[in-house]
Steps between C-alpha positions, in 0.01 A plus 500: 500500500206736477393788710151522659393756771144440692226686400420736773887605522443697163292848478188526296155597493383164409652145405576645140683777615732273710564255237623792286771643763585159568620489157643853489753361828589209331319214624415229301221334719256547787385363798141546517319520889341159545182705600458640185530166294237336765262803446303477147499845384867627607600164306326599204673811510847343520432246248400761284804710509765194513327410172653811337820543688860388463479472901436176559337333825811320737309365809188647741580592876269474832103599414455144761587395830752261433413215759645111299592408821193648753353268757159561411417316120256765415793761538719265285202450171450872501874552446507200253157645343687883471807283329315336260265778333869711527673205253207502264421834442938550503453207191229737331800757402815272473616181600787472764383736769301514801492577849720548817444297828627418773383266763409697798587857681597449829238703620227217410426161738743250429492115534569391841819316560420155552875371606636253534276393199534798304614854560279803363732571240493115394174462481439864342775421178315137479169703453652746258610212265160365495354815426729626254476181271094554457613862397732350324257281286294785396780743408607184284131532318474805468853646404596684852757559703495515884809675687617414846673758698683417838519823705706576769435383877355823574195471226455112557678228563334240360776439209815557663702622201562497104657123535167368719275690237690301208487176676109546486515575182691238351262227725205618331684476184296690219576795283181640621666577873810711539764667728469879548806658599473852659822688608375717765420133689812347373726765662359427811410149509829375302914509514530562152249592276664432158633134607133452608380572166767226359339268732165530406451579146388233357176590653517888521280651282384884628726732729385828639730778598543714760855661636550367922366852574190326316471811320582481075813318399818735540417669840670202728752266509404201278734368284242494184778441244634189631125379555410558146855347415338160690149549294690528147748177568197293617324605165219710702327727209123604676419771660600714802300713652537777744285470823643774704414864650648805338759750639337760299236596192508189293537689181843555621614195670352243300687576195838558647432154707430379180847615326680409799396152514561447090847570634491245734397266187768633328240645249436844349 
C-alpha cells in the first residue's frame, strides 16, 4: 500500500513545488484535479514534472460534473466525453490509473421512478452498467483505469454502498472499471468498515482517506489499522490517497498523518 495526497492539499507556488513537499511528507503518489488533466497547458505542466519525479500519478478527482446516470443524454456524453480524454491523457504517463466518478450528486435531476416497472434507483444502476462498459472499452484500449466511488446518502444516493458499487463492478466485468473505497463514506454509510473491505476486494482498487471528522487520518475515530489489516489480507497493494480538510498548516499535519498511518500499516 502506497500513500498519495491530492494535489491542492499540499503548499506550493506552483505544481513543482507541490510535488516536492509531497515527497518531503512521505507520499508516494498524487491525485491530480481532473481540471487540470482536461486543461492542455496545466497538463503539460504535470506531465512534465511526473516525468522527473519519484511521485508518481494514483488517480484524478472532480474537474467534471459527474452525471452517468442524468436524465438528459447530452448531460450523460459530456460526462462520458470528460471520462474519456481523462483515461487517455492518464495512459500518456502510466498505465493503471485514471479518474474518479461517481454516478450522480443528489443535487442533479434524477430518473423518474417508473414503478411498478422500475424504480429510479433500478433503472438509474441499469443505466450505469451500460455506461460504464463503453468506458470500459476504451480504458481497455488505451491502458486506463476508471474508479467508482459510492458516497454516503447525504452526497448521493445513487449507489447505496461499497457492496452495490462492487456488484456494478463485477457486472461490467473489466479490469478497466473498479471499486473506490473511501473511509470518510464508509464510516457513515457501513457497519464495519474493515469486513467491508473483505467483501469487496476483489474489485477494490483506490481508497481515499479521511478520519469521520473528515479532516486527515488520526483526528477521529476510525479504526484505520484494522482497515488496512482487511487491504493487506485481500492482497490490496495501490494507492491511498488522502481527500480530506486539514486541522491545521499542512506542513505540520500531513507528515505526522503520514507517520501515524505507517503505524496503522504496521510500517516505519
Amino acid at each position: 500500500m502506497r500513500l498519495s495526497c491530492q494535489e491542492g492539499l499540499v503548499p506550493g507556488e506552483c505544481f513543482a513545488d507541490r510535488i516536492v513537499n509531497m515527497e518531503k511528507y512521505g507520499f508516494e503518489g498524487v491525485e491530480l484535479n481532473g481540471a487540470f488533466v482536461l486543461d492542455d497547458k496545466a497538463w503539460a505542466e504535470r506531465k512534465a514534472v511526473l516525468a522527473d519525479s519519484t511521485v508518481r500519478p494514483s488517480s484524478t478527482c472532480g474537474g467534471y460534473q459527474a452525471r452517468l446516470v442524468h436524465p438528459d443524454p447530452a448531460e450523460r456524453q459530456a460526462t462520458i466525453d470528460a471520462v474519456k480524454k481523462i483515461m487517455e491523457r492518464a495512459a500518456e504517463v502510466a498505465p493503471g490509473w485514471g479518474p474518479i466518478t461517481v454516478p450522480i450528486f443528489n443535487r442533479d435531476p434524477r430518473i423518474p421512478d417508473l414503478s411498478p416497472y422500475k424504480s429510479s434507483h433500478e433503472l438509474e444502476m441499469e443505466l450505469l452498467v451500460v455506461m460504464l462498459r463503453e468506458i470500459a472499452d476504451f480504458g481497455e484500449q488505451c491502458g486506463s483505469v476508471l474508479f467508482l466511488e459510492p458516497l454516503n446518502r447525504y452526497e448521493s444516493d445513487s449507489l447505496k454502498d461499497q457492496a452495490e458499487g462492487a456488484q456494478i463492478v463485477r457486472e461490467v466485468n473489466s479490469p478497466a472499471v473498479r471499486l473506490m473505497s473511501d473511509f470518510f463514506h464508509m464510516s457513515i454509510e457501513e457497519t464495519n468498515i474493515a469486513e467491508t473491505l473483505r467483501q469487496v476486494g476483489d474489485v477494490c482498487a483506490h481508497c481515499h482517506l479521511a478520519d469521520n471528522t473528515r479532516l486527515e487520518p488520526g483526528t477521529g475515530m476510525t479504526d484505520f489499522t484494522a482497515g488496512f489489516a482487511a487491504l493487506k489480507a485481500v492482497g490490496f497493494d495501490r494507492y491511498l490517497a488522502f481527500e480530506c480538510g486539514l486541522s491545521g498548516p499542512p506542513e505540520e499535519v500531513l507528515p505526522r498523518s503520514v507517520a501515524y498511518l505507517h503505524e496503522c500499516m504496521g510500517s516505519d
